[in-house]
N, C-alpha and C positions, 0 to 999 in steps of 0.2 A: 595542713595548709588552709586559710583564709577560701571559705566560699566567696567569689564577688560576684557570679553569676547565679542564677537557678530559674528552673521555668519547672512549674508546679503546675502538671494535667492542664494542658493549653493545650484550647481547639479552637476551632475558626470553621464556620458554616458561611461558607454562600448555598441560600436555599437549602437544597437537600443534597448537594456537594459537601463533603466532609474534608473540607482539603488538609485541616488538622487534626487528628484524633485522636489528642491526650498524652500530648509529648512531654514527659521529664527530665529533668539534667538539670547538670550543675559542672560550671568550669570553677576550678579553684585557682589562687594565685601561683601565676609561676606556669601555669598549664594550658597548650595551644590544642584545642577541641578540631577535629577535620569532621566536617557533617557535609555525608554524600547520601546522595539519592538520585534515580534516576527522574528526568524530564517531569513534571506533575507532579513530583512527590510529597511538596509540602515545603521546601528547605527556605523557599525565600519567604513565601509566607510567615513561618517560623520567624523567620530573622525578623521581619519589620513585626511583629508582636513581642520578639524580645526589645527591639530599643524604641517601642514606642510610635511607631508611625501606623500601626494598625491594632485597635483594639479588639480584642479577642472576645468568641463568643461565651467561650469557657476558663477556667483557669486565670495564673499569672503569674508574669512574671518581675524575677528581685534583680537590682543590681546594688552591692553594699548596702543591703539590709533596706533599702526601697523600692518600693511597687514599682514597675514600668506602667507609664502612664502617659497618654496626651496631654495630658494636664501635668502633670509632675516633672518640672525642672529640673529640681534636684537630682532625679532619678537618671534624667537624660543627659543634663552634663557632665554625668560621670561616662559616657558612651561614645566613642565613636565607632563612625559603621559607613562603609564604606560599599553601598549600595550596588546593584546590579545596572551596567552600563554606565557609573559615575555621572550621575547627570552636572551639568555645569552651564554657566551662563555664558554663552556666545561669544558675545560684543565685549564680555571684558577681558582683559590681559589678564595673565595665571597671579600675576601679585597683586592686582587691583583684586581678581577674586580672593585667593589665600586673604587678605587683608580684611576683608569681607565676612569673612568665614568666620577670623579669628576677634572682630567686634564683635558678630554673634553672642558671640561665644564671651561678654563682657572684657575683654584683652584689647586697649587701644593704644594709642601715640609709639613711644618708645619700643616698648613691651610689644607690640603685636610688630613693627617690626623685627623684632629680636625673634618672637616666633616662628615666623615666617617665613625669616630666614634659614631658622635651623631645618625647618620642615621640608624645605625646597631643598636644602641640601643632602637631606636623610636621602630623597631620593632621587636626586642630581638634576632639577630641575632649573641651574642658575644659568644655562644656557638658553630658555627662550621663557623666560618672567616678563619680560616686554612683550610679547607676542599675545594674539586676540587667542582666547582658548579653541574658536571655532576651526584656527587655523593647523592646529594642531593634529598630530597622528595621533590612532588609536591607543598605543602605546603609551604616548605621552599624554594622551587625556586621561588614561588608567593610573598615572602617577600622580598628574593633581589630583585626584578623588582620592589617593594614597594621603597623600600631602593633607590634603582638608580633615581627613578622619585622625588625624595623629598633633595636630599642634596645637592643641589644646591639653595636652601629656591625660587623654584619659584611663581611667583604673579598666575597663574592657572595652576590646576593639573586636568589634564584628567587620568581616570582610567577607563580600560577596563577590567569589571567583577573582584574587586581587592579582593573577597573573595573566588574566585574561588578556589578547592583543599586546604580549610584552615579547621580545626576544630572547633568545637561549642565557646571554648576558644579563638582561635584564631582570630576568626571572632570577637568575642568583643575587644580583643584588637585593629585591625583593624578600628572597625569602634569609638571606644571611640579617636585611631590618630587623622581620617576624622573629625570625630566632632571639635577638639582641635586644627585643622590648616586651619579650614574654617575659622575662627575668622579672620585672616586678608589676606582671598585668594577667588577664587572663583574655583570651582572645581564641574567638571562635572563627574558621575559616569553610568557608562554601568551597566547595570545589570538583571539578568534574576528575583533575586528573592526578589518579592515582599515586603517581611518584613521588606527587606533595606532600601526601600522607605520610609516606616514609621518611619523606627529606626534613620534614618540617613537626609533625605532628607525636602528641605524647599519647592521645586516644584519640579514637575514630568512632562514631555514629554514624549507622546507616539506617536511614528512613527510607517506607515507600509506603503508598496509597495513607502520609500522613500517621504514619506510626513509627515507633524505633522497632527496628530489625535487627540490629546488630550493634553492641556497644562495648567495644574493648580496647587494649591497645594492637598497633599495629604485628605485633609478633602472636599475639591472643587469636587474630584475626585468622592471620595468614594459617595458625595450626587449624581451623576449620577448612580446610581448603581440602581436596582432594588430591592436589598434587605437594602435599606436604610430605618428605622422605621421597618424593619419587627420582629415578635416579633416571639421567639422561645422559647417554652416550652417542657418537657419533661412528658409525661402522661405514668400510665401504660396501657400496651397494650390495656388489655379488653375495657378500655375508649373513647380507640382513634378515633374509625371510629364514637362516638354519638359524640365528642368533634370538631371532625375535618367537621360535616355538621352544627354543632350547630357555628361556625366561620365564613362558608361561608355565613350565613344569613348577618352577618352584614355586611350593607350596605357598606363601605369604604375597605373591606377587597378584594383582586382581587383572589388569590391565598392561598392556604393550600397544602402546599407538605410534606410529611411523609416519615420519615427514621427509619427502623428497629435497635434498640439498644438493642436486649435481651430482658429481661420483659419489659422494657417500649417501647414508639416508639415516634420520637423525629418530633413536627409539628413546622413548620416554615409557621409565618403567614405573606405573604405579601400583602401593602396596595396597593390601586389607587392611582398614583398621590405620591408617597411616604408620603400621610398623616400618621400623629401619631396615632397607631391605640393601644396603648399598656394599656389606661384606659377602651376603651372598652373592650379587650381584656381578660382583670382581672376581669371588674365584670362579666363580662360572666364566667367565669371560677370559680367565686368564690359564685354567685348563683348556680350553676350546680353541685358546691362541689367537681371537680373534686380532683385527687392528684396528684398536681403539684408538681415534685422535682425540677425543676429549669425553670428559667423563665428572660428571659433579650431581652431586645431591640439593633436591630444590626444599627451599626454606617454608613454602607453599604459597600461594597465591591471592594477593589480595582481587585481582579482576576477580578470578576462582569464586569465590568466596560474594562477592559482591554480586554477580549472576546469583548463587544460588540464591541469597536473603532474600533479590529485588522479583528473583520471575521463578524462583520456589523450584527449581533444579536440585 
């Protein structure tokens, strides 16, 4: 597939701060990028040097075979990027803005309303287009910065945190867009919370102290986890502490850790090596006659995984 992204060894110095240090990638077409990192990591920095609102002290960055650039058009109107906290003008209503947005962006008369329209619509915004943006809920201000970053149909969309202040609803319309305009774009997403990653994303990048740490897809990820094959069951109490030394015996098993759940108390059996430890598992359990109310094998852990990159566990 089509590269339309790349950032080639990009850093960024304030002073003797290295807030970036020497980040590579490339999102190709058709493929939704989740780049996490914890608080200070670098991720937003990153972003405004990929689309051009910070010029980097090292490195750079391509979008369809053009340098990212302050100065470079070209490069940036093939970009939207939907900034951290959606900044927006106050005093104006969301269509005077969108409308605004989409001159910019050389789109007027007919045509930018045609855009504007769809745009507001992508993300259900035709019930307060009259209304002053400042009047608006956070949610709703998170959907015009939605709305401005997308009507200009560009080839990559950067979005920083774009579920940020939305509801459980809304979050699904959100990302069922993302899914449905990846198909012919490449789009990178900021994000703190993990579930997006799986909900939404094809790889995952994690940065910290301004480097890559981790770069695979989310199944890639999760088998680095420690609780990858660990099998967890739910016993009742009285059971637990003969069930949870009768676990340790077998041989592949590294770990038995126990959480209080009311009458029962809930063991999480992890392996060595993440072997599949889930048939020994069962007949043990199931010679021993314990009473298992639930019982499943974990895929592994993206938090898991994301600890260890970020604080080296």
């Amino acid at each position: 597939m089509e590269v339309l992204l790349e950032a080639q060894d990009l850093r960024k110095h304030f002073g003797a701060l290295k807030a970036v240090d020497g980040i590579s990638l490339s999102v190709r077409k058709g493929e939704v990028l989740g780049f996490l990192g914890p608080n200070g990591a670098g991720k937003t920095t990153t972003m405004k040097m990929l689309t051009g609102f910070l010029a980097p002290t090292g490195g750079q960055a391509m979008v369809c075979g053009n340098t990212v650039s302050t100065g470079n058009v070209a490069a940036r109107k093939r970009i939207g990027y939907l900034p951290e906290g959606a900044p927006l003008y106050g005093d104006m209503t969301v269509r005077a803005f969108l409308t605004f947005v989409a001159n910019t962006h050389g789109i007027q008369g007919a045509e930018a309303r045609d855009v504007v329209d769809s745009a507001a619509g992508a993300v259900h915004l035709h019930g307060v287009m009259d209304q002053r943006t400042e009047t608006l809920s956070k949610g709703y201000k998170r959907r015009v910065g939605l709305a401005a970053a997308i009507l200009h149909a560009p080839d990559v969309l950067i979005l920083d945190e774009p579920t940020d202040g939305l509801d459980p609803n809304q979050k699904h319309e959100v990302r069922r867009l993302i899914e449905a305009m990846s198909v012919d774009r490449a789009i990178i997403i900021s994000t703190h919370i993990l579930e997006e990653v799986d909900a939404l994303c094809h790889r995952a990048v994690i940065i910290n102290k301004g480097k890559i740490v981790a770069d695979g897809t989310p199944s890639e990820l999760r088998a680095r986890s420690k609780y990858r094959n660990a099998v967890t069951m739910l016993v009742p109490a009285e059971e637990s502490e003969r069930a949870a030394s009768a676990l340790k015996s077998i041989r592949a098993v590294a770990k038995v850790e126990a959480a209080n759940e009311g009458d029962y108390i809930r063991l999480t059996v992890l392996s060595r090596g993440n072997a599949e430890i889930a048939d020994a598992v069962g007949d043990i359990a199931a010679v021993s006659n314990w009473k298992v109310a639930q019982f499943s094998v974990d895929a592994g852990r993206l938090d898991d995984v994301f600890r260890q990159v970020t604080e080296g566990q």
